[in-house]
C-alpha positions as a printed Julia matrix, in Angstrom:
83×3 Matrix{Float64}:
  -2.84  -14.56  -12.95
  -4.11  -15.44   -9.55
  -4.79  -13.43   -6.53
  -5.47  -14.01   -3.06
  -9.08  -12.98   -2.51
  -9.73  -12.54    1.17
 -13.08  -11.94    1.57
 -13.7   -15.41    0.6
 -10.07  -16.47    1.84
  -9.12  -18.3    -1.72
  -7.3   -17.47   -4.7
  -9.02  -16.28   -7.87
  -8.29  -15.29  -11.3
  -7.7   -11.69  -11.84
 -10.64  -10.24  -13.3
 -10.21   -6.78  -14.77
 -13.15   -4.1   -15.02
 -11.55   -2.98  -18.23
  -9.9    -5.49  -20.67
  -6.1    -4.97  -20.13
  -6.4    -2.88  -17.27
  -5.48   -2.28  -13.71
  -5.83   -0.04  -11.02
  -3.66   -0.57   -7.57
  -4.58    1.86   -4.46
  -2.07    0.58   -1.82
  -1.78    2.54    1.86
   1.82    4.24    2.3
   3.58    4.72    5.31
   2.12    6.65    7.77
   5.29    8.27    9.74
   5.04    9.24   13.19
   7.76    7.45   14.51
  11.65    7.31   12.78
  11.53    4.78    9.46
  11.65    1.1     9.9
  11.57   -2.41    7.64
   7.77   -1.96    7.43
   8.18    1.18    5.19
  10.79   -0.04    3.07
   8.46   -3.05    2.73
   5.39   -1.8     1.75
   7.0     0.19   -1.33
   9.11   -2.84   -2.41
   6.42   -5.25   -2.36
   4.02   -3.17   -4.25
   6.66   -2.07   -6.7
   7.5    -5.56   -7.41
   3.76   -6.5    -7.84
   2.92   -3.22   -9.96
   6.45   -4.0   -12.61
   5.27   -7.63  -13.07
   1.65   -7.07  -13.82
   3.07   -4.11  -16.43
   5.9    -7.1   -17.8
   2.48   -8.96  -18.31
   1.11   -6.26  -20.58
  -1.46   -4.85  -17.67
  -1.74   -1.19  -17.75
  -1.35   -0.57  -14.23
  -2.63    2.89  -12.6
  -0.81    2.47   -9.48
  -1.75    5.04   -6.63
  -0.23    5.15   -3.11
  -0.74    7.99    0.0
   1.58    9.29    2.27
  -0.41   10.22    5.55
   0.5    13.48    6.83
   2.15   12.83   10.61
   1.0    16.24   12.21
  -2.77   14.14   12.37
  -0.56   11.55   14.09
   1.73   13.92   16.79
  -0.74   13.54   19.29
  -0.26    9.72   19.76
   3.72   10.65   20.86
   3.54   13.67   22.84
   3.85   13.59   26.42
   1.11   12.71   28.45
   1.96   15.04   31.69
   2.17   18.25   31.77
   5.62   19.97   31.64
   6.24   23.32   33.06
């Protein structure tokens, strides 16, 4: 299998620490605004990348993160004060 590796902006084979083995840390949504495409795509991409490398016979530890909005509330609240 190759991956794009861009750090030195080619593709690669997929070298595995451990024989067999693969671990996946992907960023999730971060949702302080309603849901759009972008959240629906970064699940289905990954999802499609994590079932073909298992189809392959990878064992795939896939982890994602869902970051907590109330960090985020500040970037949509009013600027002025309202009385």
């Amino acid at each position: 299998m190759r991956v794009f590796d861009t750090r030195s902006r080619t593709k690669r084979e997929l070298e595995t620490i451990e024989d067999g083995k693969v671990g996946l840390y992907a960023c999730g949504i971060t949702p302080y605004s309603p849901s759009h495409i972008g959240h629906a795509r970064q699940a289905i991409s990954f999802d499609i990348i994590v079932r073909w490398l298992r189809k392959s016979g990878f064992e795939v530890n896939y982890i994602t993160n869902f970051t907590d909005a109330v960090s985020y509330t500040h970037l949509t609240l009013p600027t002025k004060r309202i009385v």
